[in-house]
C-alpha positions as CSV (number, residue, x, y, z in Angstrom):
1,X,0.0,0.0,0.0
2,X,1.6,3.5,-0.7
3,X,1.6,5.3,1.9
4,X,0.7,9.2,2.0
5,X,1.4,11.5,5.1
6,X,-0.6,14.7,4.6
7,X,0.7,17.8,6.5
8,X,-1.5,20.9,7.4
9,X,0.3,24.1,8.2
10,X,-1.4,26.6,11.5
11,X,-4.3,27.8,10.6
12,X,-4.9,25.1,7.8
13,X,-6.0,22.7,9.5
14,X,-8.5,20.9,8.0
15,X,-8.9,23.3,4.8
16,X,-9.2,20.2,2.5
17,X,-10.1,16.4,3.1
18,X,-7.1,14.3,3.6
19,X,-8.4,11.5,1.9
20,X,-8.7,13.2,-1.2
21,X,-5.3,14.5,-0.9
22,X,-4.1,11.1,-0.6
23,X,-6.3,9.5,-3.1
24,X,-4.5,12.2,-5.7
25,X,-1.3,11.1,-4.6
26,X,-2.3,7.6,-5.3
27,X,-3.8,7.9,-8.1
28,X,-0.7,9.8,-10.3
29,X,1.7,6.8,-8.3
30,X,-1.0,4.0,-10.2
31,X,-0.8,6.0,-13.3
32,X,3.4,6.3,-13.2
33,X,2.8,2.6,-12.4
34,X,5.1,3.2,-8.8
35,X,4.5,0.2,-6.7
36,X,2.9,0.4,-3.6
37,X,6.0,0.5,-1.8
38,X,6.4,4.2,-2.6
39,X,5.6,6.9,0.2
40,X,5.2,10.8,-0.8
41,X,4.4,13.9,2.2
42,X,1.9,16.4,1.0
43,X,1.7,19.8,3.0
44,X,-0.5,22.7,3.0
45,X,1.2,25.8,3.9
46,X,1.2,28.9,3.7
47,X,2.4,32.1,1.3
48,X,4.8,32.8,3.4
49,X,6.8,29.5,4.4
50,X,6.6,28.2,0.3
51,X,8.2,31.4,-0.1
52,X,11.1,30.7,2.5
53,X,11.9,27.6,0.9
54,X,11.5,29.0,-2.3
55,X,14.5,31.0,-1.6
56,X,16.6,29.2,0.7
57,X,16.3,25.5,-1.0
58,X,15.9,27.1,-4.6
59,X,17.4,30.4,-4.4
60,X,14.4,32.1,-5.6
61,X,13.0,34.8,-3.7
62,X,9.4,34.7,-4.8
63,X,6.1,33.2,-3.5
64,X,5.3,30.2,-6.1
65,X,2.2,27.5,-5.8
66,X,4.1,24.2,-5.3
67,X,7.4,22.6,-4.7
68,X,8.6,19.8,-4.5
69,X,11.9,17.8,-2.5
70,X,12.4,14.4,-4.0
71,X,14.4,12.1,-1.5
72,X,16.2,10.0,-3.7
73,X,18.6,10.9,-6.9
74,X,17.5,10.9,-10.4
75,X,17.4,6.9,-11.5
76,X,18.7,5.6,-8.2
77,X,16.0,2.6,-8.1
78,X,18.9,1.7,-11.5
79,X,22.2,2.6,-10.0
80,X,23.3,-0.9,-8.7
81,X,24.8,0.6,-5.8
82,X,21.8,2.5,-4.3
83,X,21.1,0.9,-1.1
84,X,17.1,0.8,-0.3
85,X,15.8,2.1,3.4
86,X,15.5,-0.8,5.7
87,X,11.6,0.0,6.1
88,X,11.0,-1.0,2.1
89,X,9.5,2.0,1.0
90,X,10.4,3.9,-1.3
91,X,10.6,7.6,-0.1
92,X,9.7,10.1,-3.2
93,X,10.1,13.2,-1.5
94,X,7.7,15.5,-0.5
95,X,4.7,18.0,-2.0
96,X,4.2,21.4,-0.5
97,X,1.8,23.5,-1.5
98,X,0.9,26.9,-0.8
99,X,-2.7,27.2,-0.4
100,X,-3.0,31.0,-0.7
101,X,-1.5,30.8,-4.0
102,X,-3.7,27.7,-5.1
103,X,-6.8,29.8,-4.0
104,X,-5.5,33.3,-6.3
105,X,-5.0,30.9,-9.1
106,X,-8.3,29.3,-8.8
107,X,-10.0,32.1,-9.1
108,X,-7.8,33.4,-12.1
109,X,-8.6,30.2,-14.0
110,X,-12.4,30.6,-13.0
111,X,-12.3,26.8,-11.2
112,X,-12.5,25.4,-7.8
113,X,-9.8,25.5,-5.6
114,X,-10.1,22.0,-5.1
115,X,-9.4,21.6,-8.8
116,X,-6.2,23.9,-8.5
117,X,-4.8,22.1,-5.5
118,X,-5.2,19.0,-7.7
119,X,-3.6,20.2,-10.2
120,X,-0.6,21.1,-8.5
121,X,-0.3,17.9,-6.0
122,X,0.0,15.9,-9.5
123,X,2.3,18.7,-10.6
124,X,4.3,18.1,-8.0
125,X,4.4,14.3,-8.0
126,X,5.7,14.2,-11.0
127,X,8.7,16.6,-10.1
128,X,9.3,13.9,-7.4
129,X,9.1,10.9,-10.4
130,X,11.9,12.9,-12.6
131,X,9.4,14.9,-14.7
132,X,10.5,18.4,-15.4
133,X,9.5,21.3,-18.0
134,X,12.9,23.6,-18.1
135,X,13.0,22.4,-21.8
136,X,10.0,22.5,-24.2
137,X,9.8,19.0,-24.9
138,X,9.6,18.1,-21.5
139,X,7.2,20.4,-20.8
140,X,4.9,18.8,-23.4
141,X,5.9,15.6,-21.9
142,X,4.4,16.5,-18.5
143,X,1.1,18.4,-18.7
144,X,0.1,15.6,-21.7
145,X,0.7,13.4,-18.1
146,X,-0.8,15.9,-16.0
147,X,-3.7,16.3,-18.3
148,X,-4.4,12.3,-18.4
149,X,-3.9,11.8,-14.3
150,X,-6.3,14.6,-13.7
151,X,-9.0,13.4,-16.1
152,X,-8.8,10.3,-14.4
153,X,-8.6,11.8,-11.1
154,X,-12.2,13.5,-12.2
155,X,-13.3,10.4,-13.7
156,X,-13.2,8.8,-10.2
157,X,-14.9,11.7,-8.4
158,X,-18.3,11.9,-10.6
């Protein structure tokens, strides 16, 4: 079973269901066909701390919607030397995303906020699977899979 720790910042508590966080996470794992022996942290924070990390982890001082920290290096489950945790699980990384900016860009698109924080969770699962858009191509390559985990992700929800 993959397991997903979801994180609320103060003051957040309880802004969105957990469950449905999680079931995003687990979904975009099924469709990257990750085994269940993955684990991913989601957070919901605020402006302000996505901002701090923005700049001291990424050395951009601006306010931005989601990041993400993968655990492991680029191919490691390939490099014959990579040593697995002892627990079995296979720690992605984690998900933050700030909620304030998931709410301004909700109501830019004119959709729910619940829709935008979806769309950034599976955003940001796939930075921790090795997906990137800093070049054209790849950025084609990842909202074509963002696009197909989010129609199934509404699929399951009607």
């Amino acid at each position: 079973m993959v397991e997903v720790s979801v994180l609320f910042a103060a003051g957040l508590e309880g802004i969105l269901d957990e469950a449905w966080l999680r079931g995003i996470v687990e979904t975009a794992l099924r469709a990257e066909a990750v085994d269940d022996s993955a684990e991913v942290s989601v957070v919901i924070a605020g402006e302000e701390e996505v901002h701090r990390l923005n700049r001291e982890y990424l050395g951009e001082d601006r306010p931005t919607d989601v990041l993400s920290f993968p655990m492991l290096p680029p191919h490691a489950a390939d490099d014959p030397h990579f040593v697995p945790p002892p627990d079995g699980l296979r720690h992605l990384g984690e998900v933050i995303v700030s909620y304030p900016q998931a709410v301004a860009q909700a109501e830019e698109r004119g959709h729910a906020v619940t829709r935008e924080v979806a769309i950034l969770v599976v955003h940001g699962v796939l930075h921790l699977l090795g997906y990137d858009h800093a070049e054209p191509e790849e950025e084609t390559a990842m909202r074509a899979r963002e696009a197909a985990i989010l129609a199934e992700i509404e699929g399951e929800h009607r």
